[in-house]
Structure formats: C-alpha cells, structure tokens
C-alpha positions in Angstrom: 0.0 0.0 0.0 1.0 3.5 -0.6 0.1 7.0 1.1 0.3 10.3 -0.5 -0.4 13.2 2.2 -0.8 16.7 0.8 -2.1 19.9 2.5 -4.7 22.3 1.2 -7.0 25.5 2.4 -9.9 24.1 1.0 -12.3 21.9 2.6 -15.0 22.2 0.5 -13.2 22.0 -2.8 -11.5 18.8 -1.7 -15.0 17.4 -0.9 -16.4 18.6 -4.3 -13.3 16.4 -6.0 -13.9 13.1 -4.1 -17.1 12.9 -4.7 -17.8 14.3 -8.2 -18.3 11.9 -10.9 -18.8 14.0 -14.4 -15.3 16.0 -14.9 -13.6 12.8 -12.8 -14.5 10.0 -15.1 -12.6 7.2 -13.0 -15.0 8.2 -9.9 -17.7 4.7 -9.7 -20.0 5.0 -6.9 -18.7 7.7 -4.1 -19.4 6.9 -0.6 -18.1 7.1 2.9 -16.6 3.9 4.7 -16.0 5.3 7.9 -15.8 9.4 9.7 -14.3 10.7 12.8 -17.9 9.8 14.9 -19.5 6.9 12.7 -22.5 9.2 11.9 -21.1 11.8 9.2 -23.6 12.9 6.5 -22.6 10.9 3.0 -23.4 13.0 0.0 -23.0 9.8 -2.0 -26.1 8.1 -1.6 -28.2 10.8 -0.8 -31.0 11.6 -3.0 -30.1 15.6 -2.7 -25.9 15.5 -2.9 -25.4 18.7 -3.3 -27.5 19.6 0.4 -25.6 16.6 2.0 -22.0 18.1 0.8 -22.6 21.2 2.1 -23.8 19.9 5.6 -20.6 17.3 5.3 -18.8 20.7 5.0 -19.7 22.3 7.7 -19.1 19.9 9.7 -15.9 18.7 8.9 -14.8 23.3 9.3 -16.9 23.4 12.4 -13.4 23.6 15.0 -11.7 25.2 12.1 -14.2 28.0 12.0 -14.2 28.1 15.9 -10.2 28.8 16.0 -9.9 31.5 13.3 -12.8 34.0 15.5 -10.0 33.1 18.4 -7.2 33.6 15.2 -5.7 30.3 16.1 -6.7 27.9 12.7 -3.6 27.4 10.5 -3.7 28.9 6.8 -3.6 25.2 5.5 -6.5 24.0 7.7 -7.0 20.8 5.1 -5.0 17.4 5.6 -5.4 15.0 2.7 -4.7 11.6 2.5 -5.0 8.7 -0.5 -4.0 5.0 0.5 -3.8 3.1 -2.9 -3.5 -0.9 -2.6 -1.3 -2.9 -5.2 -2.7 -4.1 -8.4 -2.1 -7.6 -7.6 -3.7 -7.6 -4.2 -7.1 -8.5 -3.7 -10.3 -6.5 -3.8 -10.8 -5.0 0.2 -14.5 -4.5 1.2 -15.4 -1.6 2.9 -15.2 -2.4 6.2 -11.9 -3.7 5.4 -11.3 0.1 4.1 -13.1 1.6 6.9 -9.8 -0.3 9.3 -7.5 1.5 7.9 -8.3 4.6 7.7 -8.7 4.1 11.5 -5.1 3.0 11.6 -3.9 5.6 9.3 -5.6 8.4 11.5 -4.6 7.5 14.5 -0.5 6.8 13.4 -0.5 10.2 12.1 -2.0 12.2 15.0 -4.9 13.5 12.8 -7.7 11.5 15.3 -5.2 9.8 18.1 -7.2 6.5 19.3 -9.2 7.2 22.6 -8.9 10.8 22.2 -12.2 12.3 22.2 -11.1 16.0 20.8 -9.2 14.4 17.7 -9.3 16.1 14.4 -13.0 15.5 12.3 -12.1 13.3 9.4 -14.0 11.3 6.8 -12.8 8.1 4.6 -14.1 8.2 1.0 -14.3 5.6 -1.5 -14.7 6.1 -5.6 -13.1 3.5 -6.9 -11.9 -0.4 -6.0 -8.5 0.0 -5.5 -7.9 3.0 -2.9 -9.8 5.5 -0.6 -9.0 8.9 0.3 -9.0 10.4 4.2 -10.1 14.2 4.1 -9.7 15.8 7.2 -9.7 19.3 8.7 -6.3 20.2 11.1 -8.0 21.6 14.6 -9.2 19.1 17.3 -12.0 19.7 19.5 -10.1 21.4 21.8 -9.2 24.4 19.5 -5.5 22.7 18.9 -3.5 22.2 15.9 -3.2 18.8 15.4 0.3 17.4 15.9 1.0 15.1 12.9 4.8 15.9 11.8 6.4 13.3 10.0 2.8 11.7 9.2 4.3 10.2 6.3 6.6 8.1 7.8 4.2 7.5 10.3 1.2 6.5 8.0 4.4 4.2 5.9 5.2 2.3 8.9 1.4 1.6 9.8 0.6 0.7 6.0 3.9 -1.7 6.5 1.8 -3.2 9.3 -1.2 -3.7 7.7 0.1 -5.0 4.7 1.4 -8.4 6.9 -1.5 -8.6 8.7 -3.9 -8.6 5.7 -1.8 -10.2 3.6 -1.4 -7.8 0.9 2.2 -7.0 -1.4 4.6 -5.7 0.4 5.8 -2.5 -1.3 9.5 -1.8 -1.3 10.1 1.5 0.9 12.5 3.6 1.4 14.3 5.7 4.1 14.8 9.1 3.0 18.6 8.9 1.4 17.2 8.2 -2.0 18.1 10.8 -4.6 15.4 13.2 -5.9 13.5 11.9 -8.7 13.1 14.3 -11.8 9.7 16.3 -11.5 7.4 16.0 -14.2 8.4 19.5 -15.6 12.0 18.0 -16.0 11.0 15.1 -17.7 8.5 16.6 -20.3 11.7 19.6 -20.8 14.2 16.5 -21.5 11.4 15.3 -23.7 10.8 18.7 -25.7 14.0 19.6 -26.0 15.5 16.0 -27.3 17.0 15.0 -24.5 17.4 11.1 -23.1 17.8 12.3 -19.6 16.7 15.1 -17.2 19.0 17.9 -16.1 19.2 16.8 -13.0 20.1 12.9 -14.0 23.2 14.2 -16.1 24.4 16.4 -13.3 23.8 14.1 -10.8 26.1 11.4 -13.3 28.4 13.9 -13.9 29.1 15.0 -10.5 29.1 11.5 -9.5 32.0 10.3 -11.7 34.2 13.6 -10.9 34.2 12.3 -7.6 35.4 9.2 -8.7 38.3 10.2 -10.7 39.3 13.0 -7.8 41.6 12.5 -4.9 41.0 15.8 -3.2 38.3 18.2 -2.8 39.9 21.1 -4.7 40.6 18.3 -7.7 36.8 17.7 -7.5 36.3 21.4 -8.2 38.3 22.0 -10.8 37.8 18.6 -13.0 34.1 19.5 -12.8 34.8 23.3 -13.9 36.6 21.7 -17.1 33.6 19.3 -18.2 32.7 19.8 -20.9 28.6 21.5 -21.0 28.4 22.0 -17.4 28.7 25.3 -15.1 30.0 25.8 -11.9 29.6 28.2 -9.4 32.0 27.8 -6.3 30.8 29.4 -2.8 33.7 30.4 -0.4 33.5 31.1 3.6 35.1 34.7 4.3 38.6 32.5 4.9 38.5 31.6 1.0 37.5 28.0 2.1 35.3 26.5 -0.2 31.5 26.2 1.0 29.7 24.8 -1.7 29.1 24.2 -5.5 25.7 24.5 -7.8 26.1 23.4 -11.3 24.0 23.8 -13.9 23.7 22.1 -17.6 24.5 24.6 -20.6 21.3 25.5 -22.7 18.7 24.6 -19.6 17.7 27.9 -18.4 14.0 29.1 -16.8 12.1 31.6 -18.2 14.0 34.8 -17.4 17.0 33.0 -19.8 18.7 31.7 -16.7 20.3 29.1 -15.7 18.7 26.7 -13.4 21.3 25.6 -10.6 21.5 22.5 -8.8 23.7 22.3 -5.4 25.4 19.5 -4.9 23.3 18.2 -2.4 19.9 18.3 -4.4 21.2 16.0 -6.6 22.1 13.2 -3.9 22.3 13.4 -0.3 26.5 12.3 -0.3 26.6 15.1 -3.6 27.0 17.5 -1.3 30.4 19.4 -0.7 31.1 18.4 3.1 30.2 15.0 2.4 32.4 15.0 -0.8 35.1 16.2 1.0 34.9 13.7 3.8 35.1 10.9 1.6 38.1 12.4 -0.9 40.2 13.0 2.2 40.1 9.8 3.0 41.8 8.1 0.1 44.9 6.7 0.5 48.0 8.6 -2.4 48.9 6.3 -5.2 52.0 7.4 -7.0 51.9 7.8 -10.7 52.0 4.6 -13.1 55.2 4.6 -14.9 55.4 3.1 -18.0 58.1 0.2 -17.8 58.4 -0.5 -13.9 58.1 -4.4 -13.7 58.0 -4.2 -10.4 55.1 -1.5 -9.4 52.1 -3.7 -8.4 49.0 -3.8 -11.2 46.0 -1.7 -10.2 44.0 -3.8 -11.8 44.6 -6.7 -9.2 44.9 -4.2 -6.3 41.5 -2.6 -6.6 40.2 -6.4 -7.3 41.8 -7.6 -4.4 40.3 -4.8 -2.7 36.7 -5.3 -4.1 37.3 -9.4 -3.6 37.5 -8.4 0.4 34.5 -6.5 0.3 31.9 -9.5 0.9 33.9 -9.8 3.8 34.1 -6.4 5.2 30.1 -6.8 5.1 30.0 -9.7 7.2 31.7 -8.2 10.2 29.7 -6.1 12.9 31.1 -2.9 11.9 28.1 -1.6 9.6 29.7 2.3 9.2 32.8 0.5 8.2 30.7 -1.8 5.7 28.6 1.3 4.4 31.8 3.2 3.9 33.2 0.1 1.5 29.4 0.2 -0.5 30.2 3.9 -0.9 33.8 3.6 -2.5 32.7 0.3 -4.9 29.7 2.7 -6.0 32.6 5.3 -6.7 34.4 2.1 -8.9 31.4 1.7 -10.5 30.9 5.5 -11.5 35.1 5.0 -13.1 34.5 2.0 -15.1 32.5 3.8 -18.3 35.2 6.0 -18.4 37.9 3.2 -19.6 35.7 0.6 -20.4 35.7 -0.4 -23.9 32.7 1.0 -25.9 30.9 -2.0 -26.5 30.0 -2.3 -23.0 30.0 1.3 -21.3 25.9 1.1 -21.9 25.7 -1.7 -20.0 27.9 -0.8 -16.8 26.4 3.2 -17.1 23.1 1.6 -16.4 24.6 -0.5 -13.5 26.4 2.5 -11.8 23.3 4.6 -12.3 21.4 1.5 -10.8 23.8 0.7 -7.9 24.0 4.7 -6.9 20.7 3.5 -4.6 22.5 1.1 -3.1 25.2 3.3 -1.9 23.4 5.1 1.1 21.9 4.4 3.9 21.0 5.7 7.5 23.9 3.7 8.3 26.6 7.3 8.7 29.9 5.9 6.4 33.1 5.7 8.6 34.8 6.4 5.2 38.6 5.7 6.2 38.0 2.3 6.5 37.7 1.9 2.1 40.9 3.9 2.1 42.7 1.2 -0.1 39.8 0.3 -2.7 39.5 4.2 -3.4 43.1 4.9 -3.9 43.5 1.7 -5.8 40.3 2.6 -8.0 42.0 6.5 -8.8 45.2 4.6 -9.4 43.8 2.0 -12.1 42.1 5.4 -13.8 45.4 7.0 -14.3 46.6 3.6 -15.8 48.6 3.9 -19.3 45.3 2.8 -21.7 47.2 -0.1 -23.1 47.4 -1.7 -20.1 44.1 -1.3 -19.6 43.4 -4.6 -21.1 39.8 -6.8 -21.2 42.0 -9.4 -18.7 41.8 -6.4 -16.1 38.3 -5.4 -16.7 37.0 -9.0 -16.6 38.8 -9.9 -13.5 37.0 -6.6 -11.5 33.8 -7.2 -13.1 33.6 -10.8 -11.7 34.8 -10.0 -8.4 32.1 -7.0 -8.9 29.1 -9.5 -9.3 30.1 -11.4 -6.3 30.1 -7.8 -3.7 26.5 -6.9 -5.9 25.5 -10.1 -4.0 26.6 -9.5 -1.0 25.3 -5.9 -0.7 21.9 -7.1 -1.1 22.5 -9.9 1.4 23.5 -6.9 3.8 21.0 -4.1 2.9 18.5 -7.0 3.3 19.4 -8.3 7.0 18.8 -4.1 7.7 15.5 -4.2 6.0 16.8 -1.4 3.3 14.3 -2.2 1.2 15.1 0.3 -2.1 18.6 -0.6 -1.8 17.9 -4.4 -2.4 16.2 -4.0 -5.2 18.7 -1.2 -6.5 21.4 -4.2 -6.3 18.9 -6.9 -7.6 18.8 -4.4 -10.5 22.5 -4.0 -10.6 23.7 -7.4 -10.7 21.7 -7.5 -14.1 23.5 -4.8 -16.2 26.5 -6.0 -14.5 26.6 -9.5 -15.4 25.6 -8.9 -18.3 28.7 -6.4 -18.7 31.1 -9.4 -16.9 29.9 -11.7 -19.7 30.5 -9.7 -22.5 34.2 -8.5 -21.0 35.4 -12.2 -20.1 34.7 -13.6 -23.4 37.7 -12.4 -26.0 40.3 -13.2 -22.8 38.7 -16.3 -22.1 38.7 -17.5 -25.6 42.4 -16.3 -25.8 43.2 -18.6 -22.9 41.5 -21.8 -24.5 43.5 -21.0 -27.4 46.4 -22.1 -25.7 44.9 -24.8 -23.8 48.6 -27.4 -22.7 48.4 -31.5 -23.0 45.9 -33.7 -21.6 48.4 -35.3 -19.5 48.7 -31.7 -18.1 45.1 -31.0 -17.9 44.8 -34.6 -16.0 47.3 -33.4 -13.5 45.4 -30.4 -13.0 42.3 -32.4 -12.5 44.0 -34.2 -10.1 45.0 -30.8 -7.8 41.3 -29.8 -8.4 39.6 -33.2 -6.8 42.5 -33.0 -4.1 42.2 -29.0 -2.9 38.4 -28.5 -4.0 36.7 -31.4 -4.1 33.4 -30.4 -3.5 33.7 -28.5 -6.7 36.0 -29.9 -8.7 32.7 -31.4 -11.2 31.8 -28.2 -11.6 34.6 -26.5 -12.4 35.6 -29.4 -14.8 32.3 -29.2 -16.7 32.6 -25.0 -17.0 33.1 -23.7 -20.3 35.9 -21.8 -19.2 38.1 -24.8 -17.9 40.5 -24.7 -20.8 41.0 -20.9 -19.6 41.9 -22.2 -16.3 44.3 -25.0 -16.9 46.3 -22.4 -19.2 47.1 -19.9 -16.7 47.7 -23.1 -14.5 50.1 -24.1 -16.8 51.7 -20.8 -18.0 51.6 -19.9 -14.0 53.7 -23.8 -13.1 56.2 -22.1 -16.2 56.7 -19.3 -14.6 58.2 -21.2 -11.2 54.6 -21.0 -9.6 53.3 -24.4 -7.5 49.6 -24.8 -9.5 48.4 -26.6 -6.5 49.3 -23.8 -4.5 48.0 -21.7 -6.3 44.3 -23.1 -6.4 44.9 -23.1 -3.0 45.1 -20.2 -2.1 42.9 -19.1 -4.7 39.7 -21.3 -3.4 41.1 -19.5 0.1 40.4 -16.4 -0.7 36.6 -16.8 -0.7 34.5 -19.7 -1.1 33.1 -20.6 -4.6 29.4 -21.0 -3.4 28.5 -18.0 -4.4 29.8 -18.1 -7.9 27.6 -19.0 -11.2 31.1 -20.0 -12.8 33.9 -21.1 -10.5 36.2 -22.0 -13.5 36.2 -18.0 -14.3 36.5 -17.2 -10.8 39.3 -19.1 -9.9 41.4 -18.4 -13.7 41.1 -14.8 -12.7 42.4 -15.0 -9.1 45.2 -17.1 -10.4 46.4 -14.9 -12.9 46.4 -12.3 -10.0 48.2 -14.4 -7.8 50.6 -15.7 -10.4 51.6 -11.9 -11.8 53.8 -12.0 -8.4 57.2 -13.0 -8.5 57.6 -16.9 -7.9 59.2 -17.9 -5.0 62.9 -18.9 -5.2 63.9 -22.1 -4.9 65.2 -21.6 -1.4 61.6 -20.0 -0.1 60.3 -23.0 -2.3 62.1 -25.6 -0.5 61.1 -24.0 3.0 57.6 -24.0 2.2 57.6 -27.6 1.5 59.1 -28.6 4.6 56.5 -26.8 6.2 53.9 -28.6 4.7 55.1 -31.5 6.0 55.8 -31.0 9.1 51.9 -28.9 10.0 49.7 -31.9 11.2 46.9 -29.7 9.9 48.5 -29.3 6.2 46.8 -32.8 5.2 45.2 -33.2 1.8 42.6 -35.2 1.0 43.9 -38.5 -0.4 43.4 -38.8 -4.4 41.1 -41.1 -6.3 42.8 -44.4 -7.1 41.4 -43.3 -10.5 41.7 -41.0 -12.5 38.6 -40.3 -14.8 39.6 -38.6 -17.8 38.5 -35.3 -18.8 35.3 -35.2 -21.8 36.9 -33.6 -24.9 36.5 -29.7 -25.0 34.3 -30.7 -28.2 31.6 -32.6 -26.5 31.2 -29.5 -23.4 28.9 -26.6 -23.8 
C-alpha cells in the first residue's frame, strides 16, 4: 500500500473532487466507509448530494471556523490523505477500508485513538483500489493537530497492515534516495530532445568527478573543465570553499537563466562536506610509470580490494561496511570512463542503478575503504594499453560477487530500495562481466597445454576442491583455467598452490562459474614473483611437518577429462 499526504486551504473543494463523478470519469460509486464519529452525513447516496456536501462541509470546518474568531486555525486547515493498494492484491470491502483509515488516522496524530477531541475526518471511496481520508487540522479542543512526519508515520502503519492482511509488500525507502526528476524535467528532456533530465546528467556527472578526484579542490576543478556544465564555487570569508551548484549549458527558466543544482539536491552524499569527507580519505597512489616491472597492477589491487569486500560486510562494523558500499559505487561511477565502448551502456546503467544502493541511515566511517578508493584512482590514471579486457574481466567478476553480497546486507537491515537497486545492478552488470570475459577467455582456450597436463590439473582440483571440482571441470571456461595453471607452473609457480590459495580467498558458493572465478584470481596471484627455490624448498618442509596441512587423499582413478568438443 502507498500514502500520499498533501495539505490544502480548502475543505469544500476537496470534498467537491472526491465525490464528483462527471469532470472525474474514473470516480464509480462515491461513498463514505467510515468518519471521525460513525455518523457523518454521506453525500454519496443521498437523493439531494449537493444539500448533503454542504452539511458534510460544515461539519468537517466546524473547529476550524471556531479557531480562526480566536485567530488560532492554521492557513492550511486541510489534511489529505490517498491510500492506494497494489494491483495484484485483492479486492478490500469496505469495512476492510473503513480499518485503515482508523489506523492511518490514528498513526498520524490526525484522530489519536481514545482521544475524544481528535481532528474531524471522513474516509471516501470512488473506486476499487484505494480511498482517500479528508480531514480538517484543529481538534476539538481548539489545537493544531500534531501530525509531523505523518508520512513516515502513516508508511510504517501501511507496512503493518500490509502483513496482517496479507497484501504485497511495497519496497520503501528511508529518506537517502536521490530526488526523482519532477514532471516539468522530464517533459523539458522530452521537448528539448533529450534522453535524460538535467538533473540525472548532473547528478552522473558530479558522481564520476568524484570518482576520478583525490582531493576536494581536484573535484572542483575537474568538474569546472567538463565539458557543457557550469560551476559556481561558494567560499567562507577565509576563502575555504562552502559549496558548489552546477548547472547544464542550454537549460535555463524563463527569465534565460540558468537553473542551478547544489550538490546536495542531486544526492544526499553530492554534497560538498560529504564529498570532501570521503576524498580525504583516500589513500595517495603514485603515478604509473610506463616500464616499472615491479610496481604492483591496479588492476589486481582494486580487485583484491573489491574481492574483500563480501567480507568487510560480514563483520559487525556496519559504518565501516557502508563506507566500503560507498567507495565500490565510486568504482562503478570510473569503469564507463575506460571501459571499452561496447560495453559502457551496459555498466552506465549498472552504476546509475547501484548509486541507490550506496546510502543508507547507516553514517559511512569512510577511512576504513581507504585502499579500494586509492586503488580505483590509481587504475584510472593507468597507461590505456594496459588497460586490457584481462583487467576489466577480473574486476567485473569479483564485482558480481560484492552486488550479491550488498543485497545480502541491505536485506538483513530491512533497506528495502537498496535491495532491489542491487537486484537491478547485478543484471547490467553481469551482463557487462559476460561480455568483457569472453575475447580473454577465448584467448586462454587457445592455448589450452596437454591432456596429460590438464589430467594433473584435474587431479590438484579433486584434491584442494573437491566439492567443486565437477563443476569447475564441466565449465566452459576450464580450458582458460588450466592455461594460466600451466603458463603460471612455467613461470616457477606451484599450481596446487595456487588453487589453494585461490579457493582460500573466498568460497566458490557464491559463484555462477567457479572456473572464471578461480582463472582470474590465479592470474592475479601468479603476476607476483615466484618464489625462489630456497623459499620453495622451506615451504615444502612446512607442509610437512603442519599436522593440519593434510590433503585429501586422491582417487585411485583418474577419470579422464570429456573432450573440450563434447562441453557446452
């Protein structure tokens, strides 16, 4: 169920609307299921309507009229309120109707239950689907009534009624969500040829500046330089930046001038202060330099960092956890900008998605992402041919898996829009992963080594993950994974160390493809220097003597692998 609550000066015209069935076409059969004393007049099934509005009229301004001789009633005397049930629930009768406007009333502070000088009010019913509550804003007792936050109030009670009559829960929201575009916006984007509002490309805009900056005065200027965008920059009397409003070139009002947004009309964490809290609490990255073997690959940092994510969210610390949603979101607002173009459609569409999924009531303790920001800004300022589809894919799939887990944690908290913001998400975004993985993956079967090799592999996959090792076998993307097993054993790796390790980083239960999962984690771990043979050496005398380094035994048999031919 949903509640709309509006405010007007006009008791009479309200009660014209509801029940008035010639300029309202929808309007079947207005009457009223339930009033503030059981006995209101009902203009709807009265032979002489007009005479029975009037009196309903009077009655309903009686307290209203009393307080403004004593200059007490408030200018907008009238409190309005529709209830609308869900398409897909079933039909309520009146009585059922009648309930819940009691409820609603009552929540809100409009006609407290038990209170004999609560506000007059009336329930109205024109159609099947929904009712509307008119009421007038002074109680008996010449008092305003006190109904702040009545739509919060009149949520929570329609969240209520929705278990206990066993209607579709509607997904809710708690106030961090960023403003929709009005209806003026949209028909403006719509007149003037545009795909989105004014407000959506600023809000996109703003969003990926602070993705690419490291500091607050970076922010400033990178969004100065875009391209079709003003800025306007407010300073404290100490020359300290304030604020920002920006504005899209060409959208201007009436008078020819530009219509401004601040920062923190577009989205709640838009604003400058909270900008500024997160972008000071990014950890420096140096500069790539082109040619240094040895500087690590941002790629696999900000992976790594994403790939720790899941677990960040399972710890008690929620501001930490909220503060690691925040900084993926930000990785998600980079990736269009270096992505190739095939798929930047498909990952805009999941960053624009995920933004929702970002906030919370939960306050960010943003120093705790320190290293998946700074490792996010450092793989932006990555020489592009570096930038390869390996790098992308490997992000993207570790990506899918925290898209999972957010909604795992937004749901234990009941955020209801942020669940279905990352339900949304994981869409576009696998979708993107698929698209990404497939030339790399293909260029890894391409090289796929010997079945006597593969065999062996099979053999460190039955031993270190058995309970997945069919499923891994039978994934498409095996050949991918027994190359950069075998390309990783060339380079002085241990494979079976590596899977390992790999299939220790997180568990494959979560993952549609383990095969893809574990190639890419192995190609991260295997970019590393291998070990020398001294550390080598060491390591295998540890293994032995650890009571608690025990394998499971092998098969006595081997079964062979199906031919690649035969898979799909």
């Amino acid at each position: 169920m949903i509640a709309k609550i509006s405010s007007g000066k006009s008791t009479a015209g309200l009660i014209r609307y509801l029940f008035d069935t010639k300029k309202a076409k929808d309007h079947a059969d207005p009457h009223l299921v339930a009033s503030w004393d059981g006995f209101a007049p009902d203009p709807g099934r009265a032979e002489d309507p007009d005479a029975l509005r009037k009196l309903l009229v009077a009655d309903l301004d009686l307290h209203v009229n009393q307080a403004r001789r004593l200059g007490r009633a408030p200018e907008q005397h009238v409190w309005h309120c529709s209830i609308r049930a869900a398409e897909t629930d079933r039909i309520l009768s009146d009585d059922d109707w009648a309930g819940i406007a009691r409820r609603v009333v009552a929540a809100t502070g409009i006609a407290p239950e038990d209170d004999p000088d609560g506000c007059r009010w009336v329930a109205v019913r024109h159609a099947l689907d929904h009712i509307h509550i008119a009421a007038t804003k002074v109680r008996a007792d010449l008092r305003t009534a006190r109904h702040w936050n009545d739509y919060l109030t009149a949520d929570r009670e329609l969240t209520t009624i929705e278990k206990e009559y066993d209607l579709r829960h509607v997904v809710r929201g708690d106030r961090t969500a960023a403003k929709r575009p009005t209806r003026a916006e949209t028909e403006k984007a719509t007149r003037t040829g545009r795909q989105r509002t004014a407000r959506e490309h600023l809000r996109t805009t703003a969003r990926t500046m602070v993705a690419i900056a490291t500091t607050p005065e970076e922010f400033i200027h990178l969004l100065s330089h875009t391209e079709g965008v003003l800025v306007e920059v407010q300073h404290f009397p100490s020359g300290d930046i304030r604020g920002y409003k920006i504005a899209l070139k060409g959208d201007t009002n009436a008078a020819g001038q530009p219509i401004w947004f601040s920062g923190s009309t577009l989205a709640p964490d838009l604003s400058f202060p909270q900008i500024r809290e997160r972008l000071t609490a990014t950890d420096p990255q140096a500069t790539p330099q082109t040619g240094d073997r040895h500087r690590p690959n941002p790629w696999h940092q900000a992976t790594a960092a994403a790939e720790r994510i899941p677990h960040h969210l399972d710890q008690a610390d929620d501001p930490a956890a909220q503060a690691h949603l925040a900084a993926f979101g930000e990785a998600l607002d980079a990736l269009p900008l270096i992505a190739p173009v095939a798929i930047r459609p498909q990952l805009q569409q999941a960053s624009d998605t995920f933004e929702r999924a970002t906030r919370s009531r939960i306050h960010a303790d943003h120093h705790h992402a320190r290293a998946l920001r700074g490792a996010v800004r450092a793989m932006l300022r990555q020489p592009p041919t570096t930038a390869d589809g390996t790098g992308l894919a490997m992000f993207l799939d570790a990506a899918v898996l925290v898209v999972i887990a957010a909604a795992r944690w937004h749901q234990l908290r009941h955020h209801d829009q942020q669940v279905a913001a990352a339900h949304r998400t994981l869409l576009h975004l696998q979708a993107a992963y698929d698209q990404a993985a497939a030339a790399p993956l293909a260029a890894l079967g391409q090289r796929q080594p010997p079945q006597d090799t593969v065999d062996r592999h099979i053999l460190h996959l039955r031993q270190v993950v058995p309970d997945y090792a069919e499923q891994v076998i039978e994934d498409p993307a095996f050949d991918a994974l027994t190359t950069t097993l075998t390309e990783a054993e060339a380079a002085g790796h241990d494979p079976k160390r590596l899977l390992q390790q790999a299939a220790d980083q997180r568990a494959l239960d979560g993952a549609r493809r383990p095969a893809r999962v574990l190639t890419w984690r192995i190609q991260r771990l295997s970019s590393k220097p291998a070990p020398s043979a001294r550390a080598r050496a060491a390591m295998a005398r540890s293994t032995v003597q650890s009571p608690t380094a025990q394998v499971r035994p092998a098969p006595a048999v081997l079964p062979s692998r199906r031919p690649p031919a035969h898979r799909r």
